[in-house]
Structures are given as C-alpha cells and as structure tokens.
N, C-alpha and C positions, 0 to 999 in steps of 0.2 A: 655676479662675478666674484663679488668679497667671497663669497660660498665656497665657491669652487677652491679659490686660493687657501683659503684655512684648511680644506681638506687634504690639498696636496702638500701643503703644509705639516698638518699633524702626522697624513701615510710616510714623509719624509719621515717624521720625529721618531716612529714607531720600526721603521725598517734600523734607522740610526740604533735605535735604545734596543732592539732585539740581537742586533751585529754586537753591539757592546757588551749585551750578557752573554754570550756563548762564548765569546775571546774572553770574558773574565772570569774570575777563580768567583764563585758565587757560597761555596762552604765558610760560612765565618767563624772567625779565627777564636780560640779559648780567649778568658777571663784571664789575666792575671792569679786571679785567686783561684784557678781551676788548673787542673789534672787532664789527661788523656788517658783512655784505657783503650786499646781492641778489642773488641769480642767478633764471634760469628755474627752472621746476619740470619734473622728469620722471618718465615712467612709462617706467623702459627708456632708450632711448636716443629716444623720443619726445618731443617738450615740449608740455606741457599746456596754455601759456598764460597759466599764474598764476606768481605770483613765490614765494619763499620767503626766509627770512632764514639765515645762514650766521655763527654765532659762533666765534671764533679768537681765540686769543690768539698773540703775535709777538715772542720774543727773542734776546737775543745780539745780536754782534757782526753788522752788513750789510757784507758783504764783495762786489764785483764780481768777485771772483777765485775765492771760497771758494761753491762750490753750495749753497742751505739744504739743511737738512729739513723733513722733512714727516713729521710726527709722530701716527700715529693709534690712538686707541683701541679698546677692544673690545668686547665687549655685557657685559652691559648698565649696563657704566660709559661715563661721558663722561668729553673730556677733563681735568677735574682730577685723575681718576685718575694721568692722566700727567707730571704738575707735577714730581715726585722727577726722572724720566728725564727732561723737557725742558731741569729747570735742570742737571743732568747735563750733557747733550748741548752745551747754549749755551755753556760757557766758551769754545769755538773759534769759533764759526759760527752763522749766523741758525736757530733752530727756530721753524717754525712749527706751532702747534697745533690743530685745529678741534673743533671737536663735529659728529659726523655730523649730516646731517639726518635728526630724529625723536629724538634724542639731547642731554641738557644745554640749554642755551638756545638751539640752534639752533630754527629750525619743528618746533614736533611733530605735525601733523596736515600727510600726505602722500597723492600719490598711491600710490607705490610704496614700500618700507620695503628693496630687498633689497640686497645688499653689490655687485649686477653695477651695479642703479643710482646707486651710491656710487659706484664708480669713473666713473661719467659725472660725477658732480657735484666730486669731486676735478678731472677736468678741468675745468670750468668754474669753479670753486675759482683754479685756476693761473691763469686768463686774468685773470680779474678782477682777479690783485692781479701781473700783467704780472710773473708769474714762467717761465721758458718750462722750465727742469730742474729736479730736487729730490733729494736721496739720500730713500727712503722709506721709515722705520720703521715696520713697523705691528702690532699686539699682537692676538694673538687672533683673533673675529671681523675684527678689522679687518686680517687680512692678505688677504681674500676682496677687501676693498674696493680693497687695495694689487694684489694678481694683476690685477683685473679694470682698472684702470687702467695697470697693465704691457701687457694687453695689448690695450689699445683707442689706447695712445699709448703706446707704445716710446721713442718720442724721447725721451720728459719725464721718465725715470726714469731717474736717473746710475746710480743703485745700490737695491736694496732689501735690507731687513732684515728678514725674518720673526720676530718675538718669541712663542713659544709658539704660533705661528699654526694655521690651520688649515688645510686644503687636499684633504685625502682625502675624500672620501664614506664610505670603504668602515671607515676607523677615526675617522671622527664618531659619539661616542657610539653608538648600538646596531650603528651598521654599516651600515646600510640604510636608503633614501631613503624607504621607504615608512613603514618603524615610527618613523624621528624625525622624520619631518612629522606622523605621527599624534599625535604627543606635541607637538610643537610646535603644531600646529592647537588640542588639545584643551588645552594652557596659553594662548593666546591669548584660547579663548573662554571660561574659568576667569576668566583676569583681567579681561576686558569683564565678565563677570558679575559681580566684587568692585566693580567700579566703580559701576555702578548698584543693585548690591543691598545693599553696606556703606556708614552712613552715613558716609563718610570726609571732605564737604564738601572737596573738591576734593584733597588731600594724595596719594590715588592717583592724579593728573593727572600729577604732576610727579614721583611715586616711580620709584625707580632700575627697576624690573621695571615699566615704564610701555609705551606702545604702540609704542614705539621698540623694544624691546628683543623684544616679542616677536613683532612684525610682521619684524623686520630675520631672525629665524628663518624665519619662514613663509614671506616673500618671499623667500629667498635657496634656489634650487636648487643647492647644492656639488656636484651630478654634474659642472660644468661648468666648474669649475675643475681638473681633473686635467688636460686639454688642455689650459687655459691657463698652468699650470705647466709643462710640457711645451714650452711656446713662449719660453721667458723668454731673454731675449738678455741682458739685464744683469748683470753679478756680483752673485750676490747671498750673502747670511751668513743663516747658520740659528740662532737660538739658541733653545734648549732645555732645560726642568727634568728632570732623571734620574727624577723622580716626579711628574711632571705626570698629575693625575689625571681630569683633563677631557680634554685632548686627550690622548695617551699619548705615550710615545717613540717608539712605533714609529712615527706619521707623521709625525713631524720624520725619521725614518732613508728613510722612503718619500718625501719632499720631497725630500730630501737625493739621494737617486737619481734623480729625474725632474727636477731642475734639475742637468745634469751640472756646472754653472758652477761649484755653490754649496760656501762651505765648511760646515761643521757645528761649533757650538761647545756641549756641554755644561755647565751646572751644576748643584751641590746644590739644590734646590727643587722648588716645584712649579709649578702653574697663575700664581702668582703673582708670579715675577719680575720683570716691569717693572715693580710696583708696590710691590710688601714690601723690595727689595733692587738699586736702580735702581744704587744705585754698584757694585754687583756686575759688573752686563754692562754695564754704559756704557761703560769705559777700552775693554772691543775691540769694541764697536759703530764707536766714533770711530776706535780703530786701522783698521780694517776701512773707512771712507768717506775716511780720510787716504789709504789705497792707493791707494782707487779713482781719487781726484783725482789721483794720482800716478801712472794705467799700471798699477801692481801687483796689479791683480786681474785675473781671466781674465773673457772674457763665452764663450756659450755656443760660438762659432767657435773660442775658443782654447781652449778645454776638451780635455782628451787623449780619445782615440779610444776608450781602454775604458772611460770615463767615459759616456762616449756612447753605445756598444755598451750599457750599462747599463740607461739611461736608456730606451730603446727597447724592449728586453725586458722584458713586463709579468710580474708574477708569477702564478703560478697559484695561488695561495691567500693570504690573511693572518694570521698569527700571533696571533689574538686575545688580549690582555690581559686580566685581572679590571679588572671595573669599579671605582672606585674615588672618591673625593669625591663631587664633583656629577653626574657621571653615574650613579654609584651610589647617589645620594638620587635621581635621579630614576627611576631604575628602582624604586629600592621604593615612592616614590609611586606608578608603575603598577602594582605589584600591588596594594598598598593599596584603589586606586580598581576594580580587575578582580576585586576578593573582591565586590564590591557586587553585581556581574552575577553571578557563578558562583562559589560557593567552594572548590568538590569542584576544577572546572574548572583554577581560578587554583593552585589549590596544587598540580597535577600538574603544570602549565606551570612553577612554582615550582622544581620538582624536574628536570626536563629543562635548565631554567639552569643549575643546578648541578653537573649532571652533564655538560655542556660547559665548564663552568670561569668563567661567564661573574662568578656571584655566589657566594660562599660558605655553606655549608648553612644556618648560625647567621642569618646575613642572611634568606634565604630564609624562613624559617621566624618569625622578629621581623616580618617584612613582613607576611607573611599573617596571622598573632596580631593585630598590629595590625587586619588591616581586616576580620576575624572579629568583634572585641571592639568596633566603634564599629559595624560594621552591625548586629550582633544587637541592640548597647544601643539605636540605632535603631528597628529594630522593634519592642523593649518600649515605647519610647518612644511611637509610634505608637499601639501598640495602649491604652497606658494613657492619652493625649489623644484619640484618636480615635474608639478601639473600643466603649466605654459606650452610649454612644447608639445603635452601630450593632446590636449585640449585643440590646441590651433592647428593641429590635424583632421580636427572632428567639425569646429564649427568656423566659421570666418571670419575676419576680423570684426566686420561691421556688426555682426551676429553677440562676439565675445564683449564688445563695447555695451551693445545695450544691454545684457545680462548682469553686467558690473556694474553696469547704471539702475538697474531695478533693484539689485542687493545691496545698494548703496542706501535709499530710499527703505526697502523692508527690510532690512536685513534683521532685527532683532526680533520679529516677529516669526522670520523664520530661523534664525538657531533656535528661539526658545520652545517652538513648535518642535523643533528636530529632536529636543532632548525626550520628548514625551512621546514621539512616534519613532514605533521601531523598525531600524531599516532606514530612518534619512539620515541619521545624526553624521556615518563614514562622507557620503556626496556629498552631504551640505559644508561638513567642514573642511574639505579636502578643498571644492568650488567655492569656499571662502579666501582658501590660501592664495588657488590659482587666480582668482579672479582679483587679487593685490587688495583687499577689504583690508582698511589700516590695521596693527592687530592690537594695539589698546582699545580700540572701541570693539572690537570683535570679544577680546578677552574680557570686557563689561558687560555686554550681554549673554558671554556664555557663564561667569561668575553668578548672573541672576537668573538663568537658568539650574543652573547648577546648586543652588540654596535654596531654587523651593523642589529640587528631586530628591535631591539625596535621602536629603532627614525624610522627607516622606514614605517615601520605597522602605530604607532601615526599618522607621519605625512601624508602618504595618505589617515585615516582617515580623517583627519583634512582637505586635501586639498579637500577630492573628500568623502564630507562627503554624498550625497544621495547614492551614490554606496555603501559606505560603512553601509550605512543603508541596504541596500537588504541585502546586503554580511550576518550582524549582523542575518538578519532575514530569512535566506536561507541555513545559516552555517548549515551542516548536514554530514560533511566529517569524524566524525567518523565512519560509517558502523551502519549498523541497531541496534545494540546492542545501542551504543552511544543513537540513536534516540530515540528506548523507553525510556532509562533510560533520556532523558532530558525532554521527555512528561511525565513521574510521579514523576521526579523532580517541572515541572510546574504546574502537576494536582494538587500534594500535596500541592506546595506553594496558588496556586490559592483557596485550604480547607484551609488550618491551613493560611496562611499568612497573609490575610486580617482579621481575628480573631481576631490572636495576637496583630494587632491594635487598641482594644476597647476595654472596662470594659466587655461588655457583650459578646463579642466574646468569650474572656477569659474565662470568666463562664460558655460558654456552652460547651466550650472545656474540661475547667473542669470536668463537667458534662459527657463527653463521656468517660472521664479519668477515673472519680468512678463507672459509670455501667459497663467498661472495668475491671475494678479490681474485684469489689462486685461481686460475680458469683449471689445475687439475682435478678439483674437486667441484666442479659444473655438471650438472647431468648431460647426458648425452645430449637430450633436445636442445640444451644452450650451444655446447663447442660445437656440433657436426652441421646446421646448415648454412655455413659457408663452402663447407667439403661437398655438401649436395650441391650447392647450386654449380661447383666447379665439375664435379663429376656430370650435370647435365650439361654442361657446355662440352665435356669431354664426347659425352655420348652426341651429340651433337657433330660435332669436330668428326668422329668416326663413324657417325651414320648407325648406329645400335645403343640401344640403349641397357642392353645385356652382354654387352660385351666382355665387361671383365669378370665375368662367369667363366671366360674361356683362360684365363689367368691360371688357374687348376683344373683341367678336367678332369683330371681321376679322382675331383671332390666334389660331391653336389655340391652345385651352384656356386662351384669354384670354392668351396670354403666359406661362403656367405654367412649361411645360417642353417643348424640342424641338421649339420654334417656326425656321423657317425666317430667318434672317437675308437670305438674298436674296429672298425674296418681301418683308420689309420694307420693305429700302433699296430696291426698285423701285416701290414703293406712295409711298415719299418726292420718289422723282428728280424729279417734277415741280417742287417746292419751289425746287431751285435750290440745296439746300445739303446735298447727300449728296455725300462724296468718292466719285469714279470709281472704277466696281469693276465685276467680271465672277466668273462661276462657273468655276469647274476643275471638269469632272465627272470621274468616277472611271476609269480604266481605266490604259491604258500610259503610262509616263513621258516617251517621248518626245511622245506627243498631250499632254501635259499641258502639256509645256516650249514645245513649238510655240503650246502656247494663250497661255501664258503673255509668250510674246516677244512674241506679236500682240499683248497688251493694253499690253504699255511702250511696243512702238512706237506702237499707235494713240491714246494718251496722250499720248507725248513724254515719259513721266514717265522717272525715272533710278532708281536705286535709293538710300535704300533702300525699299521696299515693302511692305505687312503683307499676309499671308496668316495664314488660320483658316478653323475649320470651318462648315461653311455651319448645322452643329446645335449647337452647344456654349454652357459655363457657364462663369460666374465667369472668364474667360480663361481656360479650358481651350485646350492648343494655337497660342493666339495668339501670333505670335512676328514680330517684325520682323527682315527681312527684306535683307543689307548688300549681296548682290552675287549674281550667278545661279548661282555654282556652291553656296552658301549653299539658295537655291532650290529647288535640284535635290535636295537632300538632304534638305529638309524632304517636297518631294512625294512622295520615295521611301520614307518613314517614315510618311506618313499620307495610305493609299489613298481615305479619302470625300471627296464631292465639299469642293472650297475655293474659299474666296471669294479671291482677289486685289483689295488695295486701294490706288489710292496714299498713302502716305502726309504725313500731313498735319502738318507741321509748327507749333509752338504750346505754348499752355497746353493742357491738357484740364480741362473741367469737368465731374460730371454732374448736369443739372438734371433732378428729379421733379418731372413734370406731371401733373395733374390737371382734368378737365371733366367736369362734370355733363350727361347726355344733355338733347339740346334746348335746351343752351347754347352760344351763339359763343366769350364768354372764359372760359377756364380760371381755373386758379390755380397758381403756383408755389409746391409745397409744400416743396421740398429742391433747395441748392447745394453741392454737394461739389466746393473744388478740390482735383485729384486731381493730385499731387508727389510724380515720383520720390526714392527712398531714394540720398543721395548720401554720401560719404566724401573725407573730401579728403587729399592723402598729404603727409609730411611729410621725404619724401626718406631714412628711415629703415626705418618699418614698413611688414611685407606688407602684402597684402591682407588674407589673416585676422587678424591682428592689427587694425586700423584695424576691418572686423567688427565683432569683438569687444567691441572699445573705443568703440564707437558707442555712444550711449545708443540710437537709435531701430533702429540697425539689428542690434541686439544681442538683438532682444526676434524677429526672423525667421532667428536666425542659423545654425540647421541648413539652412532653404531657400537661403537665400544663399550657405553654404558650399558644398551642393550646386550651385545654378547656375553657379556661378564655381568650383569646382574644377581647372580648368586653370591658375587665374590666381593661386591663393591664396599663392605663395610669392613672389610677382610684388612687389618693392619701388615702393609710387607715388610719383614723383616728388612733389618740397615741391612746393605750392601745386596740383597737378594732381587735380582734381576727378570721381572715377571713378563713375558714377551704376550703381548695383545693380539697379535697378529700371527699365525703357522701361514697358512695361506698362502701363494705367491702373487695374489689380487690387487691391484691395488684399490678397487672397489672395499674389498676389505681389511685396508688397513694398512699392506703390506706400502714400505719405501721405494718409490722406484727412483736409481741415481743412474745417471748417464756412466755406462762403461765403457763408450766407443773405443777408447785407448786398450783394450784389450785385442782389438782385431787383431791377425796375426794371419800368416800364408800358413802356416800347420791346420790352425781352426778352418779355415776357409777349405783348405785338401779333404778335412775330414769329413767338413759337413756336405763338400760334392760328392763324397762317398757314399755319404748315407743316402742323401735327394735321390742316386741313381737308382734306387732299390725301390722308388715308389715313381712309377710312371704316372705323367701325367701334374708332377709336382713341380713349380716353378718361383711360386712365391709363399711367402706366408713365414712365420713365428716359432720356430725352438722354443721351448720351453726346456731347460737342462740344468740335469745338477751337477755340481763336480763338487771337488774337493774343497778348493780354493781359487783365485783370478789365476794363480802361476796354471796351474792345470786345467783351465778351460785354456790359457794360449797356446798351450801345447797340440791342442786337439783330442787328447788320447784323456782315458778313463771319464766318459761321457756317457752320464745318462740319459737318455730322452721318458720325460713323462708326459708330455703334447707338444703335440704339433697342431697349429691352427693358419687358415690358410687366407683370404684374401679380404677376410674379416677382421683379420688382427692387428694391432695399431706398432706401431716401431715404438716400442712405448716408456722409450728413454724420454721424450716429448713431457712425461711427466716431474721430471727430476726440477726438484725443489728451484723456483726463481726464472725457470722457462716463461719464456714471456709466450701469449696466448697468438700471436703473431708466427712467433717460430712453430709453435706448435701446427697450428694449419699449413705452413711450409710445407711439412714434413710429410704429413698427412697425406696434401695435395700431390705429390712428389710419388707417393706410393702408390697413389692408386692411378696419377700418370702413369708409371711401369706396368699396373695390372690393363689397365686399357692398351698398354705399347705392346705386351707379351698376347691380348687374346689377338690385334690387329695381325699381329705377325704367324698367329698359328690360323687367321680365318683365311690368310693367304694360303696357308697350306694347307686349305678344304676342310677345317674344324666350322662348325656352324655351331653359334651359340645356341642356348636356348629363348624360347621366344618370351616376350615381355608379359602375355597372358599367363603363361606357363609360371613365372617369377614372382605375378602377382597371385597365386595360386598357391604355392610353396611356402611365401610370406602368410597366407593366413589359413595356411594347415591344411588345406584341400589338396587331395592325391594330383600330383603332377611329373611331368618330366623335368628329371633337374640334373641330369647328366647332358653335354654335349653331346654332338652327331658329326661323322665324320666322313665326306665324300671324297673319294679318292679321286 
C-alpha cells in the first residue's frame, strides 16, 4: 500500500512541478557583469528568422592598437567558469567573454545547439559589437566553436588559443563517431526524460548538464573539424594538461601536428586548467598574443616545410590511452546501463575492453557488479509490487504457500544456480519478489552469486578474448523466441540507429513520423478500407454490388478506373472550356514528334506543354513539358498513346460535382485549392537541406529527394523561390487546402453548363485553372484539364490538420450519392454492369464496362 501511495505521491509532485515550469519564465536572467546583444537565429549557416539573445561580459583596458579577446568556454560550463582567466587575461587588453548560445543566460531554447553553428554566431557576435579581429581563446568544447569560426572567417582571427580543446574525432572519448553520438543521443534523452519525469519545478531548466550542454554534443559532428584544423592560417598556441583525462594528450600532440603553425605548451593538470589554475597558463597565453601582435609568431605559410610535410601525412593508426575521469565514468555508465539488456553479453564486452587496454579489469568488473546488483534488486522489486496479483491468478493460494515455503528452505541454492543458468535468473527473481522472500537475505545470496560470476565471465573474456568473440557472436541460448526478438531488435537498430546519427537521418525519420500520424499521407491500402467495408454494406443496402458504376454511364465503369481521358475532354470541348489537346498514338518516335510539332504549330502554343497518358491515375506519368527535346524523351519512355495539352497557366482548383438524374442543378460538394510545394533559398542551404528543413515538404521528402536528385547539392540563391511540386497531385507533392468558401451560384451555373454537354455525367471531379479564387467564383474564364468521375476523392479531405475521421465522412457521403444516383437511374431501366464483368476490367481482361439500358 506504502507503494502505491509514493507513487501517487511523486505522479502529484511531477504534474505540480511540470504546471509550474510552463507558467514560469524559464530564460535566466543576465549577470550583473553582462551585456545583451540580439543577433539572428541559425540552423547552420541558415537563418531561421527569429531572433535570439547573446549574453557577454567586457573587460580590460580598449585599446585601438591592442586586438581584444575573445574568450570562450566549454560544455557544459558557461562563461563564468572563465572569470579566473578572463580577469587573468585583461590586465593588458580588452577580453571579451560570452555565453554560447543554449548556454548560461544567453537563449536556451535553439534551432541548432552544434559548435559549426557557434562559430557562425561568434561571427555575428563580432559584427554586432563592430569588432572586425579578436586573438581567440577557447576551452574545451569551445575550441570546435573557435576552428569552426577560423575557418568560416580567417580574416577575424589574429591568433587562436586552443585550451585543453578538442578537435580529433578519432580520440574523443570512445573514438568513434558512431559510439559517442550513441552515448550522447542516449544522455540527451536521459536528461529530457529527468526533466519532465523528476519533480524538479523548473531547477533542471537552468542546471549546468541542461539542453545546452547536451544538445551542443548531439549537434556537433567533430568528423569535421580535422579539415578544418588542417586549414588554419593563423598562429596558433596549444595548451595542454599532461593528465587531461577527458580529452587526452595525445590529441593536443595530433592538433599540434595538423596545425603545422602551432606551438605546443604543456602543464601539470588535468581537463581543468582554464579554470582550477588560470594563473598558471595565462602569463604565456598573453606571452604568446603579445608576439603575435608583434610579427613573432609564424602562421601556416611560414611554418618550416617538415612541419608541413607532417601535417599532411595522416597516420595509420592511433595510440589509444586508458580512459580515464569523465570518460571513464561515462563508459561504466554504459556498461551499467548494457547489464539491463544483456548481462552474460555486457560482461564479455566488459572483458574485450580490457583486454585492449581501453579500461582496467577492477573497473570492468565494479561496472558490471554494479548493474548486476540494481537490475536483479529491480526485478525482486517488481515481482514483490507486481507479481501477487498476477501469480494468484495462476496458481492457488494453498499452491503459492507451499512454493514460498520450499524458497524459503532452498532458496540460495537456487538464485545462485539461476545466476549460472541461462534463462532462470528473470522467473527466479521476479518469483522471489512475488513470493515475499525477505530481501536482505535474498540480496546475500544474490551478492555471493554475483562475486563468483562476474570477475569470472570478465575475466575469460579478457584472457581468451577470440573465443569469447565467437561466443559474443554465436550467443543464441535463449530459444527461438529470444532469437527473433534479437534479429528485430538489430533489424530496427540497423533502420532507425544509424539515422539518429545525422541531421538528415533525423529528418527523414521525422518525415516517416508525420506521414505515420497525417492519415493524408497513408497509402491507399491504410485510409480506404473502412470506405470498403461501408460501400459493401451500401451494396448490400441496395442489392448490387456494381452499382455505383451506374453513377457515370457515359464513363466505363462509371469513372472507376481506365477511363479514357480523351473521350472525356472531347465529350466536354463543346463547352468552350477544355484546354486544346490531341492524342499521340502509339508507334514510332518520329510519327509521334511529327504529331506532336503539328499540334504546337496548329495551336500557336510555345512550350511549355503537358503531356500524359490517355489511361492513367493520381498523376501517374504526367509531366510538364519545358522544350521539345524534353519531349522527345518523354515519348521515347512511354510507348501508349498520349494526350498532348497546352498548357494552362494559373491557379488549379479541383471542384467535386455532383447531380441527381433528372436534374438541371447540381451541387458543389468539394473545393480543393491545389498549391504547389515551394522552398525558398537563403543563399546558403542546398537544396536538400531547405527539403529537409521544410515543415511541409519534409513530410514527402524521400519523393522530393528523388525527383530533384540532380539538383540537391544545388545552393538556392537568398530569396529565390524553388517550387518542388508543378503537378496538381497531391500524391506528388502538390498542397491540397480546403476552398469550400469559394462555392458561389455563378460557378455552380457554369459547371451545370458544362456537365449538360457530356451525357451520362453526374458525378466526379473538375479539375480547372483559372486566374485566381475571385475568378473561379465568378464561373467565367475556366479551364478544364480533367475531369475524373466516381473514382475521385472530394479531396479537400486532405488539407493540412483534417482529422482521419472527417476524412472517411466525406468519402463515405460520396460514394453514398454514387450508389443514390445509380439507384435512381436502375429505376429508370439503366442496368449496371455485372460484378464478373468489374472483376474482369479490374485486372485487364477485355470486358463490358459500359452500362445497359432497357427501356
């Protein structure tokens, strides 16, 4: 009962402390001793539009003579960390100091969090406060932000100073881009999860490991800074702790070689020298920037030749260090957290560390103890809150007594057995919980279970590490069940896992996220059978199950499917508002092109011109059309006959109409304007990028990427407005927004005008362009480029935020009227076609698909 009550306890504490940060101003407020600047906001070297605030503090002596600094810190301290070395630094000369953005009281809610976008914002930083050079101190993470601004503005940087910095990929913590984004990813969403699940009332908002700190991780790809080290023209000074256990010596020595400019200065310490012992390396920071102002330092041209020679030659392997401080707690949090998944598993892996040198045995082995001892006391834990109830469903009471009575007697014989057999270790402790086994004596037997597995598993990793490689890679002693579930645990990881390691992964995952939610982007197979099963009850209801074939008869199968588009629009041309068009029939390219020149010239029209297939869906094949050698190459790709159209410049709208047989006026059931997908470029980002970064066109962005794949590295010029989508599909691309507020009694006159001109027409889909919305109300200057009949969807149903619910409404409601309209015309002796016939038609076999009519 205590259980229960803490829980509802703490879910109180948690709904209390969530209510409180969203009523509270969570942006903390500047330093006293700091500044506010605005600048843009950016995603990259993109701007987003929105502003952001930039906190700095500013001292020393202003000198016109004397270059400032620019003094930056590192994750996931801001800068007052830097206060000791700033006031250091200023006896000579202006320092200035800022707090990154996401960081200290600058903005902490960003587009972008990484150290490439940092250096764009340090340049806009400099403009703002009409500073044009800086000598640039930067600590830590914050040397990523100082590179990346070396090398996006060379000019602006007298000199740079790397303190402890970073710059290697390959000796950042694990080594590898893929295991420390994994860890980075998986602390990121660790700490979103403490945020809303610990009642902290807002205090994790503004804590030092806040979203600054661990987003400036996640966003920042370091593969991309070994290049840009590689680039550095400036003199620059390296300094570095002998025992730096975060970043190690060896990439201040691998810095030091790939900036041939640079000098290298050691001291006693460790990760923490700009801050624990700022008067330490201050005197030859400043020695070091007094040079530079003086000539006395070399930049990358005056560097000597074997320096250079150096610099160029990569190495073939790197000298891995043992991990040590914070890297070293965060590796045995990963095992820690990898004992949960696997334990056998994790402590083999355990033991192959070790046996590369990476962690020490003792370490090793405290790591995996550790998440041995909180998982299993876990599943006691479970089982003695959860298990009772579930249990005294299965077995009886008298049953559950004596069971708790024989685990009382053996019980240590059997945890410590479980720890060695795999597959009992989950039951045994879980039917420890439930079974009330006191849990000091339970947690004493599983402690001396647990000291004689560990260190032994570890250590024959360790000792007989290729065996225990097979072992890792042959383990399959759960039973089949275990097995699949570890191949769609790896299929999954091997989809989403590699994703979540990139911007663009990200985004297309995104992208899978909002066609998975948006039911308008569902394949047909997901939205329509509930439409089906309503249309058999319809057919049902009226005794045919081809009845709404009778809906159009002057169109196979009512407009269904592989209805003829040029018997339509010639059934229309009388009307006065079908765009000029001619058939292509099928046979040799050059009869095609010959046909084709006849129809521009006996139009007058220019290009460009839409061609498609005289049988097709959804915009299958339709493709506009920019110049005849364009042309030529579509007709050599798609041998059935085609329709040549001119085209028609405009809005497109499609209006669903509607007429009851034996009536003059219809109804206007559905206005869809139909707006292409546009992006607009910013003089920086590709094409995929901009993609991407589209809200709307990020939800079609594998279709997009593929139709523009020629273009996607393609930079759009600022303000040039690149449209993804001609089309009126929204299959491909195009917006479809609800325009029912356009109906009007002029449109509605007109388009009974037109319907009388094609007998046998009662429902189905406009497709028309006009000018603008004022002149579709109107009725007048109306193009028709299809019309589609009892196949077509009213298909405002798609407009952005339609719930999937309205949508079947809608649906359901249309093709009610297609079954109400054949009901009403089989009264007046129409006979549909029969259902053999339909299934014949559906898969291509010559049939009757026109109605029959008994007078």
């Amino acid at each position: 009962m205590w259980v229960r009550r803490i829980a509802v306890l703490w879910l109180c504490l948690v709904v209390v402390s969530n209510g409180y940060r969203l009523l509270s101003p969570t942006q903390p407020s500047a330093r006293p001793d700091q500044q506010l600047l605005q600048l843009p906001e950016r995603d990259g070297n993109r701007l987003t539009g929105e502003r952001i605030s930039i906190a700095f503090s500013d001292g020393g002596p202003v000198s016109e003579r004397a270059v400032p600094i620019l003094l930056l810190h590192g994750t996931p301290v801001a800068s007052s960390a830097m206060r000791g070395l700033a006031t250091a630094l200023s006896e000579t000369r202006r320092v200035i100091t800022p707090d990154l953005p996401g960081f200290g009281s600058s903005l902490q809610v960003l587009a972008d969090y990484s150290s490439i976008t940092h250096g764009y914002y340090l340049g806009d930083f400099l403009d703002a406060l009409n500073t044009q050079r800086v000598h640039v101190v930067a600590y830590s993470q914050g040397g990523a932000a100082a590179i990346a601004l070396t090398d996006t503005a060379p000019d602006r940087v007298a000199s740079l100073t790397l303190v402890s910095a970073i710059g290697v990929q390959e000796l950042e913590l694990f080594g590898s881009y893929t295991l420390n984004h994994a860890v980075y990813t998986g602390q990121l969403w660790l700490l979103r999860a403490a945020r809303w699940l610990l009642p902290h009332f807002g205090y994790f908002d503004n804590a030092i490991l806040g979203p600054g700190y661990a987003r400036n991780l996640t966003d920042t790809d370091q593969r991309l800074l070994r290049p840009m080290l590689s680039r550095i023209e400036a003199p620059t000074l390296i300094v570095h702790g002998r025992d730096d256990g975060l970043v190690p010596y060896s990439a201040a020595l691998e810095h030091h070689r790939l900036v041939a400019q640079s000098r290298l200065q050691t001291f006693a310490g460790g990760h923490e020298l700009a801050y624990a012992n700022p008067a330490m390396i201050a005197p030859s920071i400043s020695a070091f920037i007094n040079a530079v102002d003086a000539g006395g330092a070399a930049s990358r041209t005056q560097a000597s030749e074997a320096r250079k020679r150096a610099a160029a030659n990569e190495p073939e392997a790197f000298d891995r260090e043992p991990l040590v401080g914070f890297a070293l707690l965060v590796m045995c949090l990963a095992i820690i957290v990898a004992t949960y998944v696997s334990e056998d598993l994790t402590c083999i892996a355990a033991g192959l560390l070790v046996a590369q040198g990476i962690i020490a045995f003792e370490v090793a082995v405290l790591a995996c103890l550790i998440g041995l001892f909180t998982g299993d006391i876990a599943l006691f834990g479970a089982g003695r809150w959860l298990g009772p109830p579930a249990l005294r469903r299965l077995v009886s009471e008298p049953r559950l007594a004596r069971a708790s009575q024989w685990l009382e007697h053996r019980g240590p014989w059997v945890i410590i057995a479980s720890r060695f057999l795999p597959g009992t270790r989950l039951p045994t402790y879980v039917a420890a919980g439930a079974l009330h086994m006191p849990f000091w004596r339970f947690s004493a037997y599983f402690a001396i279970a647990t000291a004689i597995w560990t260190p032994t598993l570890v250590g024959l990793a360790y000792l007989y590490g290729e065996i225990a490689r097979q072992w890792f890679s042959q383990y399959a002693n759960g039973g089949v069940l275990v097995l699949a579930s570890g191949f769609i645990v790896l299929w999954l990881a091997s989809r989403v896992g590699p994703a979540l390691l990139s911007w663009q992964g990200r985004r297309l995952l995104f992208s899978k996220w909002q066609r998975l939610r948006r039911f308008e982007f569902w394949p047909r197979s997901a939205f329509y059978p509930p439409i089906v099963l309503y249309c058999i009850w319809l057919a049902i209801r009226h005794r045919s199950i081809t009845l709404f074939t009778l809906a159009n008869p002057g169109m196979p199968l009512g407009g269904l499917i592989g209805e003829s588009k040029t018997d339509i629009l010639t059934a229309l041309m009388p009307s006065g508002a079908v765009a000029p068009f001619a058939t292509l029939p099928d046979g040799a390219i050059d009869a095609r092109m010959a046909a084709l020149d006849a129809f521009v010239a006996e139009h007058a029209t220019q290009y460009p011109i839409v061609l498609k297939p005289v049988r097709g869906e959804r915009g299958t094949d339709v493709a506009i059309i920019e110049d005849r050698e364009a042309a030529s190459s579509y007709l050599s790709q798609h041998a059935q006959p085609t329709i040549v159209q001119c085209f028609a410049s405009g809005e497109e709208f499609g209006v669903f109409y509607m007429r009851r047989p034996g009536h003059k006026k219809g109804m206007i059931y559905s206005i869809t304007h139909k707006q292409p997908t546009i992006v607009t470029g910013d003089g920086g980002a590709t094409l995929e990028t901009l993609i991407l970064n589209d809200p709307r066109a990020v939800c079609m962005a594998e279709f997009f990427l593929g139709e523009h794949a020629d273009h996607l590295s393609e930079i759009i010029a600022d303000g040039r407005q690149y449209p993804l989508s001609r089309i009126g599909t929204h299959s491909r691309g195009s917006l479809f927004t609800d325009a029912g507020t356009l109906a009007s009694d002029a449109l509605l006159a007109r388009l009974d005008e037109i319907s009388q001109h094609f007998p046998g027409f009662y429902l189905g889909r406009y497709d028309l362009i006009t000018k603008n919305a004022q002149t579709l109300t109107t009725g007048q200057a109306l193009t028709i480029v299809e019309l589609n009949g009892v196949s077509a969807e009213a298909a405002h149903i798609y407009h952005p935020g339609t719930s999937v619910v309205s949508g079947w409404r809608v649906i359901a409601r249309q093709w009610r009227f297609a079954f109400e309209i054949g009901a009403a015309l089989r009264r007046h002796g129409w006979r549909p076609i029969g259902p053999l016939n339909l299934i014949k038609a559906l898969v291509g076999r010559p049939a009757q698909v026109l109605p029959s009519r008994h007078e």
